[in-house]
C-alpha positions in Angstrom: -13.1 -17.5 20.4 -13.5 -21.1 18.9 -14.7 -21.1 15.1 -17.7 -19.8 14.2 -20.6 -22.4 12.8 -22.1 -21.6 10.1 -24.6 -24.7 9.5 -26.6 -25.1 6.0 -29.9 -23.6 6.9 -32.5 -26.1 6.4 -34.9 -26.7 3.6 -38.1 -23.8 4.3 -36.4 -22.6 7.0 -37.6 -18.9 8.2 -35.7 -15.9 7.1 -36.6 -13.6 9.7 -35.0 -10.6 8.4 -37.9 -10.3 5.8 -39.7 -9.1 8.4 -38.3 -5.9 9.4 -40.5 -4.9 12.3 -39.2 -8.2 14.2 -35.4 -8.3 13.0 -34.1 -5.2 14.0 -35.7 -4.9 17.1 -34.6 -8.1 17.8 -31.1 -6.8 17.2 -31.2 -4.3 19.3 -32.5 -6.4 22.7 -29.3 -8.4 21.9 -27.3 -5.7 22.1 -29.2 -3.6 24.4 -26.3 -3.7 27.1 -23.9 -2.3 25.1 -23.2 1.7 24.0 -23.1 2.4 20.2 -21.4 3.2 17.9 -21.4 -0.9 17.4 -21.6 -3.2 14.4 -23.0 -6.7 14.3 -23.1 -9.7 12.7 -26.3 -11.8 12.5 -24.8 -15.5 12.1 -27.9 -17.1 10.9 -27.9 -14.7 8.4 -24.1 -14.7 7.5 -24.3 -18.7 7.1 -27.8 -18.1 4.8 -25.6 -16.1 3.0 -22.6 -18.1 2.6 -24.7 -21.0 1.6 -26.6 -18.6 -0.9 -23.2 -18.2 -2.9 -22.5 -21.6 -3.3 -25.7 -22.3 -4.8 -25.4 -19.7 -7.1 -22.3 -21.0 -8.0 -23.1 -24.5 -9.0 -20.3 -26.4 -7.9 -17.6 -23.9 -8.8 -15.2 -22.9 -5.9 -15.5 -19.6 -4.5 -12.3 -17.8 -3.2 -12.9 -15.1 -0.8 -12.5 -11.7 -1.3 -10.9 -10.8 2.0 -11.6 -6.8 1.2 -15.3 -7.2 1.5 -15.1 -8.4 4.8 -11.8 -7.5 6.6 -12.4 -10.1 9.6 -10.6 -12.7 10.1 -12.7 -14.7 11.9 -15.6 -14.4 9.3 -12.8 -15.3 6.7 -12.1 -18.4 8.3 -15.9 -19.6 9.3 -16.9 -19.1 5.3 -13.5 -21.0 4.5 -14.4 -23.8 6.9 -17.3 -24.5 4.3 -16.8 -27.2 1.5 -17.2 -24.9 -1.6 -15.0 -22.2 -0.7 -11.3 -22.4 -1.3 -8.6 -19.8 -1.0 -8.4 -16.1 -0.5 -8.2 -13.5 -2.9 -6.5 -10.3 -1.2 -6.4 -6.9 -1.8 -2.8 -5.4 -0.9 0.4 -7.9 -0.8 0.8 -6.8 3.1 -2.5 -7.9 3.8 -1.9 -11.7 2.0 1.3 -11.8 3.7 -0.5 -11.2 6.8 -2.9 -13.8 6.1 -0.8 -16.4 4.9 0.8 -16.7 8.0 -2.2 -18.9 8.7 -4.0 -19.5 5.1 -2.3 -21.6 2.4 -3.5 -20.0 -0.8 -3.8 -16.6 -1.0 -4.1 -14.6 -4.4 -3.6 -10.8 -4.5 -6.2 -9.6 -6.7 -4.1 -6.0 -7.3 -0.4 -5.7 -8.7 1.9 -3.9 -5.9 5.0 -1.4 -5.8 5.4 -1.9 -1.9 8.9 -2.9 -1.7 9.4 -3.9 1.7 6.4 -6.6 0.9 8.1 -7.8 -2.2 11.1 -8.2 -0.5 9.6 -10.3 2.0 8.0 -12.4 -0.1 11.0 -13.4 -2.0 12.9 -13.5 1.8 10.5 -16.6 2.9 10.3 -19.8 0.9 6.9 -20.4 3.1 5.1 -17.4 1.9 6.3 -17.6 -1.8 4.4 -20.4 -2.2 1.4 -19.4 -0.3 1.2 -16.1 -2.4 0.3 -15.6 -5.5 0.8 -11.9 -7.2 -1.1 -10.3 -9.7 1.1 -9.1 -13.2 -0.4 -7.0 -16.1 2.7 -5.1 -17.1 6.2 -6.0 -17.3 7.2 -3.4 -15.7 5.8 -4.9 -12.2 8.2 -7.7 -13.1 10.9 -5.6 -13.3 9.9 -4.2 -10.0 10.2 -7.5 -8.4 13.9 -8.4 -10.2 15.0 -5.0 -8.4 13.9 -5.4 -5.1 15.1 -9.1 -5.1 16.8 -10.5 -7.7 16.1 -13.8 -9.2 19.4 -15.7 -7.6 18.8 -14.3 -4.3 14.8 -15.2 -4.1 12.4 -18.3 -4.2 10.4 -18.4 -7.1 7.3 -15.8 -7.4 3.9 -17.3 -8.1 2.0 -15.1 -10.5 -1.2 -14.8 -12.4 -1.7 -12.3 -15.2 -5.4 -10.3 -15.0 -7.3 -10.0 -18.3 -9.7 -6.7 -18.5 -12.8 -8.1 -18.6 -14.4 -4.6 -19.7 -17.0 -4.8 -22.0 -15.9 -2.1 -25.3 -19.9 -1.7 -26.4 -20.3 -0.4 -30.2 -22.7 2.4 -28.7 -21.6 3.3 -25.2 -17.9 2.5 -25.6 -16.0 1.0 -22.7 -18.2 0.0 -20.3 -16.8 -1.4 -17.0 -13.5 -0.4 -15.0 -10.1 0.6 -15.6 -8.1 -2.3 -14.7 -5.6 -4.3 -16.5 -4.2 -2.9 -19.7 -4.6 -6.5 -21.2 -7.3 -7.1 -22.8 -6.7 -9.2 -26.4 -5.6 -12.4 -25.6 -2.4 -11.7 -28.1 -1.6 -9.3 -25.5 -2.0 -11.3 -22.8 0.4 -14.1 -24.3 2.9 -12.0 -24.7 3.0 -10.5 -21.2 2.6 -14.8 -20.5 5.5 -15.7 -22.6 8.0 -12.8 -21.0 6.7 -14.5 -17.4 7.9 -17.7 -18.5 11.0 -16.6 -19.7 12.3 -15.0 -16.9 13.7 -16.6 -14.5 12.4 -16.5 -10.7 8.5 -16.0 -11.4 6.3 -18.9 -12.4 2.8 -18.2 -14.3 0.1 -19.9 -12.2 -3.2 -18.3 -12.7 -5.6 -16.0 -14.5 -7.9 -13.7 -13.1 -10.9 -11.5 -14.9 -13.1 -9.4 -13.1 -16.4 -8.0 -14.9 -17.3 -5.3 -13.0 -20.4 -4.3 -15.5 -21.8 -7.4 -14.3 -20.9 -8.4 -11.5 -20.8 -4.7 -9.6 -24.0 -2.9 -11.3 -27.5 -3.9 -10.6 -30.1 -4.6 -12.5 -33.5 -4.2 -11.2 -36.4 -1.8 -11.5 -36.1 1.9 -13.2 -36.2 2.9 -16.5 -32.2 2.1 -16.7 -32.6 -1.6 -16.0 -33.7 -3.1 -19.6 -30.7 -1.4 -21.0 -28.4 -2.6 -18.3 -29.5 -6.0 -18.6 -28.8 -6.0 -22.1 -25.2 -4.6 -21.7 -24.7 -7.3 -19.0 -25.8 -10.4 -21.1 -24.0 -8.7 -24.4 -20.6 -8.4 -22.2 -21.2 -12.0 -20.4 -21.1 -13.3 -24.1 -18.6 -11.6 -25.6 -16.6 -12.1 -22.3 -16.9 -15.9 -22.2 -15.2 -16.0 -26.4 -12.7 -14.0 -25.0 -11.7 -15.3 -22.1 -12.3 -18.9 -23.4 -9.3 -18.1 -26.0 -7.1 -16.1 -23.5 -7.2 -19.4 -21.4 -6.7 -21.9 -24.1 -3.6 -20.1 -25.5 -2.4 -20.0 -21.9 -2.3 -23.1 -21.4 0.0 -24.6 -24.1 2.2 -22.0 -22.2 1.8 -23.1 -18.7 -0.1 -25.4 -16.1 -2.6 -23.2 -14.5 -3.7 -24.1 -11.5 -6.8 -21.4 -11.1 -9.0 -19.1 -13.7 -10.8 -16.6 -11.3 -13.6 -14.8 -12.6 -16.5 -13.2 -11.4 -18.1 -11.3 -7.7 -20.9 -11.8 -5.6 -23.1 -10.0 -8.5 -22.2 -12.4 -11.3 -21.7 -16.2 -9.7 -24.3 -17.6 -12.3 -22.9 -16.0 -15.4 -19.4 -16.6 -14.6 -19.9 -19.8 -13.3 -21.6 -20.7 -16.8 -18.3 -19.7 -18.5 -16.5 -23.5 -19.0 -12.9 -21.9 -19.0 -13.4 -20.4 -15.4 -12.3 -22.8 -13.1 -13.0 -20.8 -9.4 -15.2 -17.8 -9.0 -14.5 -14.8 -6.5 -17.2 -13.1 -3.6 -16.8 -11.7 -0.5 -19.8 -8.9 -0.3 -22.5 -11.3 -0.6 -21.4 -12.7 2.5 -22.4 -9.1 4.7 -25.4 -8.4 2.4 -24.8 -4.5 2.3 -27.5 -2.7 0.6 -25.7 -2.1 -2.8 -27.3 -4.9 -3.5 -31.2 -4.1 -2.9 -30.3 -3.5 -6.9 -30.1 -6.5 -7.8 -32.9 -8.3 -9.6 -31.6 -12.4 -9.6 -30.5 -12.8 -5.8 -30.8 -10.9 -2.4 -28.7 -11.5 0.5 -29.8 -11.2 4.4 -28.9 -7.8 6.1 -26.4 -9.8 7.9 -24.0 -6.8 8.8 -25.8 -3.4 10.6 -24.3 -0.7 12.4 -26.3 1.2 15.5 -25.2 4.8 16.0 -26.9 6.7 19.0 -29.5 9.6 19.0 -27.6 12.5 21.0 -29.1 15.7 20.3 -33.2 16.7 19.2 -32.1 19.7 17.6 -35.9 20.2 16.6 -38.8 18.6 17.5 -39.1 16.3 14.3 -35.2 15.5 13.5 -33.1 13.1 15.7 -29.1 13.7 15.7 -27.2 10.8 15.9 -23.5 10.4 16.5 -21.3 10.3 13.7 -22.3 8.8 10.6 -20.2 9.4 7.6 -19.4 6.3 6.7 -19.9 7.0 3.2 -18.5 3.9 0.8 -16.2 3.8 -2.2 -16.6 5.2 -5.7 -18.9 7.7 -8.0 -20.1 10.1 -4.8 -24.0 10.2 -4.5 -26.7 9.0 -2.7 -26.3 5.3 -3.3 -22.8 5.5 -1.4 -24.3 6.7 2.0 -25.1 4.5 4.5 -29.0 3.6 4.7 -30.7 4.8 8.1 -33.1 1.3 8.4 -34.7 1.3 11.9 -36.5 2.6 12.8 -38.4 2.8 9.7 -38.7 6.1 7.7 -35.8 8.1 8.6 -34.0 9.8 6.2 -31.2 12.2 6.0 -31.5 16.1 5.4 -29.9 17.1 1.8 -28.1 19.7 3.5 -25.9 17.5 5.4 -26.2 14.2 4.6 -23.8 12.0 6.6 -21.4 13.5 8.7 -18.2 12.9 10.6 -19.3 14.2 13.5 -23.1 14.0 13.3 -26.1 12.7 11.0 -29.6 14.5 11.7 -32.4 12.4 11.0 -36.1 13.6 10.0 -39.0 11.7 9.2 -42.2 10.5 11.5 -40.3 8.1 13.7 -37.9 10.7 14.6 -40.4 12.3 16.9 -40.4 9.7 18.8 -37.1 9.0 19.1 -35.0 10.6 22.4 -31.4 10.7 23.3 -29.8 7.3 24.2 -32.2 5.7 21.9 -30.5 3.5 18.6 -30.5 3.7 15.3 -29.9 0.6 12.8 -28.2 1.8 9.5 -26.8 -0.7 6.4 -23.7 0.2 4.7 -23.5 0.5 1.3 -20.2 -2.0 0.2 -19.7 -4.5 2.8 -16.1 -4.8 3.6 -15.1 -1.1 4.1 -17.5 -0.9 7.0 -14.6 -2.7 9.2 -12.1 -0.3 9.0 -14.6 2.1 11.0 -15.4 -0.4 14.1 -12.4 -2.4 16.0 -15.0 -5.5 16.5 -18.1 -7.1 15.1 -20.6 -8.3 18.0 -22.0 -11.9 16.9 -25.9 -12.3 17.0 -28.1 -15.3 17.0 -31.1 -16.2 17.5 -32.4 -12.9 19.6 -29.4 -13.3 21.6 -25.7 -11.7 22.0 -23.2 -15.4 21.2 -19.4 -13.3 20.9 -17.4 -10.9 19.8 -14.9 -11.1 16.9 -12.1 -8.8 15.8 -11.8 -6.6 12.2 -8.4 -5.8 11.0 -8.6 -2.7 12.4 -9.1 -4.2 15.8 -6.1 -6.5 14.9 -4.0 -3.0 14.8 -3.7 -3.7 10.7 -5.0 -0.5 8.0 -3.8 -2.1 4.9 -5.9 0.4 2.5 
């Protein structure tokens, strides 16, 4: 299909998916004549989204975390937008994939896939399209072996700087990325880049996951977290600020990426980052109902069907475990959201096979009849559905592919 439009939406205009008893309904007349399992995309509520981040961002770029949406056509309609520039990948297959059409794609994770890496170095076209991520020497080395520096184009490479907050009371706080986290450290892994030959040093990249991944709204937890968060944005910006500086009476950096979809003010406030990184805020999955500064439309739902009434107050849908990424609990199943006042049983939670459903609308609810769930993390919801149907305005507009549906499964 032709490029999807995603136009600036205007000044007071309605945001229809406040009102849940009209939005999903609404959904599900425009999808009425097709059989779930499906997953839709609301495009007034992607572009509301898409125009959110850039205001949040205050003029910074945004590159495009390709993982949090894996669909290509979504990719390019947010890229189409001034304000967003470049892709930031996941695996080096899926930026080789995608540079056969985009021109700057970063990898935001190093890689050991050698048949990648060797075609890489194989195609003057890609090498400079990609850009690899280095936090060891080691993954250098890795490179050198697969293709040595004679027999290659040069490598374009950005080093990643933890960006992990190390709190004097709760100890390290954030993920377990990159082993550099001094900026001594990360000039000497710099200075070994620009001393061998065949790679050149392009980039920095610093993801802080404390902020940019945890929310921070209601509960007895959120005063503490928001204190972490501003105590690691602070600390974070010295750091960072002096990682860059020194980096660049090494080299000519073309990009410092920091930030995600949970941290575009803060990072954007930091004067050394030069581009900032999102891609979930785009989908709006409900990871980030937590989140006290911002909250994006619902603009990705999946529908699963009611199959079985195994009693006369539970409804059986099926399928169902599509259960995201990371610490297992209840914030990492999918959200049963129309109709209103389902929830899952304890016992069983979401299943591979089947999902039962209790709560007062599931009386009411009989086999053939929908039911509208929001995923947790946004992107990993495409590897379970070959396509995305396209919603607007009350009404079915296309159909678009996800990688899976493209016959790729990078990760």
């Amino acid at each position: 299909m032709s490029a999807i439009p995603l136009p600036a939406p205007a000044p007071g205009a309605p945001e229809p998916w406040r009102h849940p008893e009209t939005w999903w309904p609404r959904l599900t007349a425009a999808t009425a004549e097709l059989d779930p399992p499906l997953a839709a995309v609301e495009l007034d509520a992607l572009a509301w989204n898409a125009h959110d981040l850039l205001r949040r961002a205050g003029g910074v770029p945004i590159r495009v975390a390709s993982k949090s949406v894996r669909s290509r056509a979504v990719v390019d309609a947010v890229l189409a937008l001034p304000g967003f520039r470049g892709i930031l990948a996941y695996t080096l297959p899926e930026a080789l994939w995608l540079a056969e059409s985009a021109e700057d794609v970063v990898v935001g994770y190093p890689s050991a896939d050698r048949a990648a890496i060797a075609r890489l170095a194989a195609e003057a076209r890609l090498a400079a399209r990609v850009t690899i991520m280095i936090d060891d020497a080691a993954q250098l080395d890795l490179v050198d072996a697969v293709a040595p520096p004679a027999r290659r184009a040069p490598i374009r490479v950005a080093l990643e700087l933890d960006a992990s907050y190390r709190s004097p009371v709760l100890g390290h706080v954030g993920v377990r990325r990159s082993p550099l986290h001094e900026p001594a450290s990360l000039l000497a892994l710099a200075r070994e880049i620009v001393r061998r030959p065949g790679f050149e040093l392009v980039g920095l990249m610093a993801y802080e996951a404390q902020i940019a991944g945890v929310g921070d709204a209601g509960g007895l937890g959120a005063a503490p977290i928001r204190a972490m968060q501003r105590a690691s944005a602070g600390e974070l910006r010295e750091r960072r600020g002096e990682a860059v500086a020194r980096l660049r009476e090494l080299a000519d950096l073309e990009f410092v990426n920091g930030g995600g979809t949970g941290s575009l003010e803060s990072t954007a406030a930091d004067p050394s980052v030069t581009e900032l990184a999102a891609g979930s805020g785009l989908l709006g999955p409900h990871l980030f109902d937590t989140y006290r500064g911002f909250q994006p439309a619902p603009a990705a739902a999946f529908a699963l069907p009611v199959v079985r009434r195994p009693t006369a107050d539970i409804a059986t849908v099926l399928g169902g475990g599509w259960i995201a990424s990371g610490p297992a609990g209840d914030d990492r199943l999918p959200r049963p959201v129309w109709p209103e006042g389902l929830r899952m049983l304890p016992r069983e939670g979401a299943g591979e096979v089947q999902t039962p459903l209790r709560g007062a609308a599931a009386r009411d609810l009989v086999v053939g009849d929908r039911v509208w769930f929001r995923h947790t993390k946004a992107g990993e919801l495409s590897e379970h559905v070959a396509a995305f149907v396209l919603v607007r305005d009350g009404a079915l507009v296309g159909e678009v592919p996800s990688y899976r549906g493209e016959g790729r499964a990078f990760l």
